[in-house]
C-alpha positions as a printed Julia matrix, in Angstrom:
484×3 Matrix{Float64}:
  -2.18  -14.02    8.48
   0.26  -16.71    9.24
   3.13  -17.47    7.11
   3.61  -20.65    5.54
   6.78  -21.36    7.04
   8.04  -21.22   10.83
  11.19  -20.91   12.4
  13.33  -24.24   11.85
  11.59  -25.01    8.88
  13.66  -25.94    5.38
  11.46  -25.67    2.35
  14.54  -25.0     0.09
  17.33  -27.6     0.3
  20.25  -26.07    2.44
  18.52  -23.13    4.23
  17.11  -22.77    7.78
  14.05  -20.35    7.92
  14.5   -17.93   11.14
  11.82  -15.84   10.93
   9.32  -13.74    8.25
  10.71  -10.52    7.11
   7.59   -9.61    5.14
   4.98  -10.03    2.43
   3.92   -8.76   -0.98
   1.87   -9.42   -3.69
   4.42  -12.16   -5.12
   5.28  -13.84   -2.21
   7.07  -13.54    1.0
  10.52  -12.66    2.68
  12.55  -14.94    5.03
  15.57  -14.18    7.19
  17.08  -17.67    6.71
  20.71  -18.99    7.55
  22.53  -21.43    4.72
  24.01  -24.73    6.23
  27.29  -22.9     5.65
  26.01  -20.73    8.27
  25.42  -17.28    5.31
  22.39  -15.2     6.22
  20.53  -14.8     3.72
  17.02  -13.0     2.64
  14.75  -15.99    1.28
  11.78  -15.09   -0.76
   9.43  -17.42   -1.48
   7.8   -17.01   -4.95
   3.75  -18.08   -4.38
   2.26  -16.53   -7.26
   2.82  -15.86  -10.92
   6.38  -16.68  -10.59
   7.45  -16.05  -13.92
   6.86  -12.18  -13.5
   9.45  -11.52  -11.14
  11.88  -14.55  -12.34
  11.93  -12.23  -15.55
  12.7    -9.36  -13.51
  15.48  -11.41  -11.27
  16.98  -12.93  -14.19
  18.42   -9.63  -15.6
  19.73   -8.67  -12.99
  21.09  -11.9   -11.22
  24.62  -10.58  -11.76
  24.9    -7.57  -11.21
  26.97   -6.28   -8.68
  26.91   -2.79   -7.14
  26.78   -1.81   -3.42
  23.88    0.4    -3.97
  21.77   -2.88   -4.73
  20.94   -5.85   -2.53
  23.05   -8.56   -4.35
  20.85  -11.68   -5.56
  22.5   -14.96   -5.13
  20.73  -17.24   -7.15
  17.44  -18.77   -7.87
  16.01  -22.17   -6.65
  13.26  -24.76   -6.77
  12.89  -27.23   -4.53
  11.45  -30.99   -4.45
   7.11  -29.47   -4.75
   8.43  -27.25   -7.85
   8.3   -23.84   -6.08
  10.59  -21.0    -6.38
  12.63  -19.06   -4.18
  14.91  -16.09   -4.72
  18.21  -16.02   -2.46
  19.27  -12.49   -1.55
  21.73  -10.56    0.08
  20.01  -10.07    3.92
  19.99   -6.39    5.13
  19.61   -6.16    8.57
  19.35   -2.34    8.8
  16.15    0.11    8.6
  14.3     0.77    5.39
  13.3     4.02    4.41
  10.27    3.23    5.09
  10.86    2.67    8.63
  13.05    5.82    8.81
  10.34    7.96    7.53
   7.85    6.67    9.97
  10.19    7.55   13.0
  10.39   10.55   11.89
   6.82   11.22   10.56
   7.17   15.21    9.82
  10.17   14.61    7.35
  13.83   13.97    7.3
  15.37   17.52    7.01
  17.13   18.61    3.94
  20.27   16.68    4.81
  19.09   13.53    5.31
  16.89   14.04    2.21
  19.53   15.03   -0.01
  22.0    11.66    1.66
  19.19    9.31    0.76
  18.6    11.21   -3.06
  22.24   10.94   -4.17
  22.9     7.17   -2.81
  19.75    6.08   -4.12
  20.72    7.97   -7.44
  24.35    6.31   -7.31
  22.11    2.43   -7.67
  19.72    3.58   -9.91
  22.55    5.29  -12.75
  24.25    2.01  -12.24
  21.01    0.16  -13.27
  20.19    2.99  -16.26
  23.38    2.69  -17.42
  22.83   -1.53  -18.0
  19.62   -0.54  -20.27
  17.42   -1.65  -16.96
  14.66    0.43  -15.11
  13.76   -1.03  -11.74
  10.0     0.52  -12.29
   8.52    0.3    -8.32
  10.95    2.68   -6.0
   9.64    3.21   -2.83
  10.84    3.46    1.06
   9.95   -0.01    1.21
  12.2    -0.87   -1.05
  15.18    1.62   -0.16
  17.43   -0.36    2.48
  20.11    1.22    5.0
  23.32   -0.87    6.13
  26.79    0.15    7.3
  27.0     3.6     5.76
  25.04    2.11    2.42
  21.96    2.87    0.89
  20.7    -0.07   -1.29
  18.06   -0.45   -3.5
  16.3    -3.76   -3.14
  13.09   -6.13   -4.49
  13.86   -6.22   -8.83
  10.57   -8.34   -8.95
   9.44   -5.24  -11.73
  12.63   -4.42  -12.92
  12.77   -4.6   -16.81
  14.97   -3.65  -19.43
  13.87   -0.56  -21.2
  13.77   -1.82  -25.03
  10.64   -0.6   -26.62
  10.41   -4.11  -28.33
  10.25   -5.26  -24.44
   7.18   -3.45  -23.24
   4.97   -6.64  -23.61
   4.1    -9.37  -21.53
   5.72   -8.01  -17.86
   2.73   -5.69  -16.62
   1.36   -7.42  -13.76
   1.32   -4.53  -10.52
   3.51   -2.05  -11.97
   5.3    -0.24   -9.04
   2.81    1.72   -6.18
   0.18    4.21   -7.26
   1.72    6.81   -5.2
   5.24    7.09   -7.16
   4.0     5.98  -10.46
   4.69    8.19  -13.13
   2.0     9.44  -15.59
   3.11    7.56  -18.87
   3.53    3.85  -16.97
  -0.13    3.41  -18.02
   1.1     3.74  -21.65
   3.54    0.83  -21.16
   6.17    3.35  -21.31
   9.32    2.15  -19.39
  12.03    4.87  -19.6
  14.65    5.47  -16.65
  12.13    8.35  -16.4
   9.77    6.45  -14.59
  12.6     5.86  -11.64
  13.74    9.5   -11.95
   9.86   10.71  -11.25
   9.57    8.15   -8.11
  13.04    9.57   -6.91
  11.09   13.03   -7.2
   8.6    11.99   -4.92
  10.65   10.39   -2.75
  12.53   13.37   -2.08
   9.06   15.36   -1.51
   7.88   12.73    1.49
  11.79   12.74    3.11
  11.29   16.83    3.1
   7.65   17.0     4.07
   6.69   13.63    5.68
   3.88   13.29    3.01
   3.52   12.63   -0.55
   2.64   15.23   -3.06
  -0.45   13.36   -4.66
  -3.25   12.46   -2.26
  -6.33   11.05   -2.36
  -9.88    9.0    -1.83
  -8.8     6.18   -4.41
  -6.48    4.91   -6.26
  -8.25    6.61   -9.08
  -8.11    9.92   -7.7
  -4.32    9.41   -7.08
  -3.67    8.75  -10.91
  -5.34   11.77  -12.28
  -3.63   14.13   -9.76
  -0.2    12.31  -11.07
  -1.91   13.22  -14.67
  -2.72   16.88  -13.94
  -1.53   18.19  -10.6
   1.57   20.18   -9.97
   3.36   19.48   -6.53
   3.5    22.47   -4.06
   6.98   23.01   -4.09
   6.86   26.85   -3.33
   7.89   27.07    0.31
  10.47   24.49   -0.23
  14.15   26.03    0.23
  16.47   26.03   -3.07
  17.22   23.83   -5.12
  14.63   21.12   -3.84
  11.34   22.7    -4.95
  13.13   23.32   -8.56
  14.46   19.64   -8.74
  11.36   17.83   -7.14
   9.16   20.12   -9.81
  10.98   19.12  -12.65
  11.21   15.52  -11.74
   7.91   15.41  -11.48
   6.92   16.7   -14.92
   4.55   15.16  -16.49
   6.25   15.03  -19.99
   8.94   12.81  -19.4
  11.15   14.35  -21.95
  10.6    18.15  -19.6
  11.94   15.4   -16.59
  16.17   14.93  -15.92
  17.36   12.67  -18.65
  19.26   10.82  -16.44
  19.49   10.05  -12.3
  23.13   12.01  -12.34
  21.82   15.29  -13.86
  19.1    15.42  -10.91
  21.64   14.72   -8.73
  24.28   16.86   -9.76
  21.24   19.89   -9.68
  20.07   19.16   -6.31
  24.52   19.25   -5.23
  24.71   22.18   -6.99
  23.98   24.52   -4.28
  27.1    24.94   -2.2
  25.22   25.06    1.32
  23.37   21.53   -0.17
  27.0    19.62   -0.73
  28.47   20.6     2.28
  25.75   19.27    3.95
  25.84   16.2     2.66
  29.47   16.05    2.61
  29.1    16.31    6.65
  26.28   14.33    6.97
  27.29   10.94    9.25
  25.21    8.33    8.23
  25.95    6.47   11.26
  23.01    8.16   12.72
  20.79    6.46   10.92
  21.48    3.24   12.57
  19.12    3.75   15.64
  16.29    3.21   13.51
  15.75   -0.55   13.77
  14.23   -2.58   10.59
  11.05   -3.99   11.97
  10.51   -8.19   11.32
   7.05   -9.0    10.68
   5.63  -11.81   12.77
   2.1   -13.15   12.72
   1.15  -11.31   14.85
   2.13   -8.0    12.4
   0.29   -5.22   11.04
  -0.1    -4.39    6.83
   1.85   -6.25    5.15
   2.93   -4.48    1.97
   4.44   -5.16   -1.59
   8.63   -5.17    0.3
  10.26   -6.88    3.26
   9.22   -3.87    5.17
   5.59   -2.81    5.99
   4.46    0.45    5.77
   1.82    1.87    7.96
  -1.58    1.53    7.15
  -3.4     4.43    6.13
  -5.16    6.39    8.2
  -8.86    6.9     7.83
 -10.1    10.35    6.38
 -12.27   11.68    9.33
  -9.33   11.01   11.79
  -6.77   12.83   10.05
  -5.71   15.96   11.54
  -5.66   17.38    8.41
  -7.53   16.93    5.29
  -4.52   14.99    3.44
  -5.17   16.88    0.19
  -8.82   16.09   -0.07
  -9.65   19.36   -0.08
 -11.79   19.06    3.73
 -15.19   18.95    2.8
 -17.24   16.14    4.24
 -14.0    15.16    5.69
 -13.55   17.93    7.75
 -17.81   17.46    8.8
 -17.47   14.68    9.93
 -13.68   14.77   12.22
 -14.23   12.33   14.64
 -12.28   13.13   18.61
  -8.82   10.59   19.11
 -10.09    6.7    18.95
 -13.78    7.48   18.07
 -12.36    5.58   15.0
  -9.51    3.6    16.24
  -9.32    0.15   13.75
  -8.72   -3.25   14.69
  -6.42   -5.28   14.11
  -4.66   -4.66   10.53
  -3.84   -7.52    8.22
  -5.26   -9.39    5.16
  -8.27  -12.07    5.31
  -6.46  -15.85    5.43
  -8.14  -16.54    2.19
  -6.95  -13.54    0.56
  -3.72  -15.44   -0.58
  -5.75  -17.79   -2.19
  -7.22  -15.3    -4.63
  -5.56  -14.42   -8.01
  -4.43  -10.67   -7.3
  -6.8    -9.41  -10.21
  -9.69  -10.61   -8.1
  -8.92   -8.88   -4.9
 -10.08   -6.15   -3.91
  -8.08   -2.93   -3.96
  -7.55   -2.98    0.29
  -6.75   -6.37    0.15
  -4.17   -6.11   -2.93
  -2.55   -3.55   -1.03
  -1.94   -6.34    1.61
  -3.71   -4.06    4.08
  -6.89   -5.07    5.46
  -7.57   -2.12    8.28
 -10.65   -3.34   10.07
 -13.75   -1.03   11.18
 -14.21   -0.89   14.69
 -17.8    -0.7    16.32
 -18.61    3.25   16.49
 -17.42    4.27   13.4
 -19.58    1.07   12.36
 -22.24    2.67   14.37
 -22.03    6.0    12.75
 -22.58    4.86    9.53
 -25.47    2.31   10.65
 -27.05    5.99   12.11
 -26.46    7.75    8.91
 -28.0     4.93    7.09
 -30.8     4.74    9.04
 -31.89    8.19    8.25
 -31.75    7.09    4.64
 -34.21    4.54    5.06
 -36.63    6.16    7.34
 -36.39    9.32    4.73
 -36.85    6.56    1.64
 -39.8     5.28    3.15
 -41.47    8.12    4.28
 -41.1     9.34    0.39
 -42.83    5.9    -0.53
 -45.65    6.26    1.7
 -46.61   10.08    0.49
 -45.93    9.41   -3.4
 -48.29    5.53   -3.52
 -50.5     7.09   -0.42
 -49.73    7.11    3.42
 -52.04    4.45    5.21
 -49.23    1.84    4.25
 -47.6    -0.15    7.17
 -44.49    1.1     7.61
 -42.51   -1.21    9.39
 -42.59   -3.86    6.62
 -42.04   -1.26    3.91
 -38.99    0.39    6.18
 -37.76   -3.52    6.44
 -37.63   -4.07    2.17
 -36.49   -0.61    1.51
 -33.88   -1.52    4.15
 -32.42   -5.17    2.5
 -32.85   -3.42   -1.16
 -31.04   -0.25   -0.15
 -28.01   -2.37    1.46
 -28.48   -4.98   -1.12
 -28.26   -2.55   -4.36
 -25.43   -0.64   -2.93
 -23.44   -2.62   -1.7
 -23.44   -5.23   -3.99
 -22.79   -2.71   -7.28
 -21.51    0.86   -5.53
 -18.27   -0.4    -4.62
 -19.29   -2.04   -1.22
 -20.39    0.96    0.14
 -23.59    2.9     0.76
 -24.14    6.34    1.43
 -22.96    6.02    5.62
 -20.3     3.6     4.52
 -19.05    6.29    2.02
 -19.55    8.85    3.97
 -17.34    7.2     7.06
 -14.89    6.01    4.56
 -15.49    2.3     5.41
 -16.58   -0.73    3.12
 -17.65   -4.36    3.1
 -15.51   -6.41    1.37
 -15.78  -10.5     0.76
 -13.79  -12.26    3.71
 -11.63  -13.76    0.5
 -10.61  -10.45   -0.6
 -12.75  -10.46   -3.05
 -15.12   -7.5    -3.67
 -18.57   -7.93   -2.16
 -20.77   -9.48   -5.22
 -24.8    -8.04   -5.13
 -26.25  -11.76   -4.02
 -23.5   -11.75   -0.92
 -24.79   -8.26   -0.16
 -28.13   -9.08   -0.59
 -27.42  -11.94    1.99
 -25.94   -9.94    4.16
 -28.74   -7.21    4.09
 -31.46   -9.61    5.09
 -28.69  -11.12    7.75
 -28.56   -7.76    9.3
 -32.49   -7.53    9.31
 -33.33  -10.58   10.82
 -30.12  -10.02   13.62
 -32.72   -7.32   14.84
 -34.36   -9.04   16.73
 -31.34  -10.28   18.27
 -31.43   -6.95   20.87
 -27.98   -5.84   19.49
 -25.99   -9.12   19.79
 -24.51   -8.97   16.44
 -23.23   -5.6    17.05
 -21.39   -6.91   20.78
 -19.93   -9.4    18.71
 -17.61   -6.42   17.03
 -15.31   -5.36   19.72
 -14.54   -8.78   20.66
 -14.02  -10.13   17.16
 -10.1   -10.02   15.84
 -11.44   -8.98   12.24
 -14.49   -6.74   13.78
 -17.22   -9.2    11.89
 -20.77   -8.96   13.63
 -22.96  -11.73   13.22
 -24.6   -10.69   10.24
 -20.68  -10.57    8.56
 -20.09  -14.23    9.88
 -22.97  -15.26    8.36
 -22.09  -13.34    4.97
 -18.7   -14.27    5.08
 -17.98  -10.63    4.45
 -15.42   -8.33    6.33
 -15.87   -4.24    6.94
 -12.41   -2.41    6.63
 -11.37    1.35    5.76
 -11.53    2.0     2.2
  -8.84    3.37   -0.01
 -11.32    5.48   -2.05
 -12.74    7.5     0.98
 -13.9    10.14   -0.9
């Protein structure tokens, strides 16, 4: 998906876009130079606004160099907003975790803990939580770690908890009582805790199918912390409790724990940061893959069956069904250009992510094969219960578009060989697919029978992977968060 504005362009009085930097759920980042000739980190503010102005506006002067300094905040001549920001031309952690994809070391994990711990006291301490840390949002400059996007931040007065809930932080560092509207520094101090867990291990404690599945292992899980050296396993498990009040009361008692081991500070006392520099922050173009909710894109995930592991789904039909290197390779990642059009409560959960990972043509196939012997054993059950003299072709045909129809349209997109491959239909606006669009699309798919297999060529060549039945649906078939 293109963004709005190109290089050269001014949509804000006084600044000169250079490139995109990235996209999010609120709007998008700019690398744009001031007529003064200041670099700068433009984001433009495309929907609901007001959410992050609230969180911007508390912390518009604030000034620590643990936190990407905001300038100020603009509208220009159509009304819209835009949020001028200190630019940080260096890696994120997000970027430094995925060039180094089996974990940071201790050293580097400890670094990152106490200079991200050094921002976030300094926001405690002002009665503000920031309330969405992540690698995305974890920035590396000139020997500084800075925390970046406040778009959530918000100040932790009980009397305060209403009225700023819109996409609360990232399901995978959310802390069990953020459903409750609770907003202690606790909620920072448990995403810290997980951080530390993916810089050690190169993958988060809580895994899952869906988003769903994610939440109750936050609710009831326990991280496995046991072959994790001293004092990390002790300070990740008790940052991760799921009583706040059993968590750190504060970012400097974690830290001082996790310095308190002699060989631990002298590690990080000799750590050069300077060595972090070689990791270069990635810009994304149009051309880019995933988009996510920072000015730095994360990877998108990988589908279940071609894991080399079972990523703490427990292997089941997972491990059944491991498919050889590229059986299952994706295309090209990105959300649907309509998608931004959407309100972000309507989309669905892949394309609220801002990743849109599209099925390629043999998994596609897989599922079509798995499906099939659905159908054929469906049928075969209608013919013996009502009496087997019955054509079967038509009956195979109806059991076929109702099958497809039914599913799809109220089991989440999915039926039992798109489940089972971990891939979905969605709407082509990001929508989820609604029962008379898969309806449509079922009898699409039956009538493109007869078209020898043409609407299944169609799929390699196709940037989004749409056969023609999808094209005619308007629907798109991408890897699903909920797997399994």
């Amino acid at each position: 998906m293109a963004f709005r504005f190109r290089h050269g362009d001014r949509p804000l009085k006084g600044y000169t876009i250079q490139r995109g930097v990235g996209r999010g759920g609120f709007g998008e980042v700019y690398f744009a130079v001031s007529d003064g000739g200041r670099e700068v980190a433009l984001k433009y503010l495309w929907e609901n606004p007001g959410v992050e102005l609230r969180g911007v506006s508390q912390c518009m002067n604030l000034s620590n160099p643990h936190l990407v300094k905001i300038f100020d905040v603009k509208k220009n001549d159509e009304g819209e907003y835009f949020i001028i920001m200190e630019y940080v031309a260096g890696p994120s952690l997000r970027d430094i975790l995925i060039a180094e994809p089996n974990g940071l070391g201790s050293q580097k994990a400890a670094f990152f803990a106490r200079e991200i711990g050094k921002g976030l006291s300094y926001l405690h301490d002002r009665g503000i939580v920031h309330r969405d840390i992540k690698p995305g949002n974890i920035f590396y400059e000139d020997g500084y770690v800075k925390i970046g996007d406040y778009g959530l931040s918000k100040f932790m007065a009980v009397s305060r908890h209403s009225g700023h809930t819109s996409s609360v932080g990232t399901v995978h560092y959310m802390a069990p009582e953020v459903g409750s509207g609770n907003y202690s520094r606790g909620i920072d101090i448990y995403a810290v805790g997980v951080m530390l867990y993916e810089m050690l291990l190169g993958q988060l404690p809580f895994q899952g199918a869906s988003m769903g599945e994610v939440l109750m292992k936050h609710l009831t899980e326990q991280p496995e912390v046991e072959n994790l050296p001293d004092p990390f396993g002790r300070v990740i498990r008790r940052a991760l409790a799921k009583d706040p009040n059993d968590r750190y009361q504060s970012m400097d008692q974690m830290i001082e724990e996790l310095l308190g081991v002699d060989d631990v500070r002298q590690s990080v006392v000799g750590f050069n940061p300077a060595s972090l520099s070689g990791v270069a922050r990635r810009a994304v173009g149009d051309f880019a893959n995933s988009p996510m909710l920072s000015p730095n894109p994360a990877p998108p995930p990988v589908p279940a069956f071609a894991r080399g592991q079972n990523g703490g789904n427990g292997g089941g039909a997972a491990a059944r069904f491991a498919a050889p290197p590229g059986f299952a390779r994706p295309g090209l990642a990105g959300p649907s250009p309509a998608a931004r059009r959407v309100p972000a409560a309507e989309l669905s959960p892949e394309a609220a992510s801002g990743t849109l990972y599209y099925a390629g043509f043999w998994i596609r196939l897989l599922a079509s094969m798995i499906d099939g012997i659905v159908i054929v054993a469906a049928t075969g059950v209608i013919l013996t219960v009502f009496g087997g003299s019955g054509e079967r072709n038509p009956l195979f045909i109806a059991v076929s578009i109702v099958y497809q129809g039914l599913l799809i349209g109220k089991w989440n997109g999915q039926t039992l060989g798109k489940k089972t491959c971990g891939i979905k239909v969605i709407s082509a606006d990001g929508r989820p697919c609604g029962l008379w669009q898969a309806f449509g699309r079922a009898l699409a798919e039956v009538l493109n029978w007869f078209t020898l297999g043409f609407t299944y060529l169609m799929i390699p060549f196709s940037r989004q992977k749409r056969g023609l039945h999808d094209r005619i649906a308007d629907t798109l078939h991408v890897y699903a968060l909920n797997r399994w």
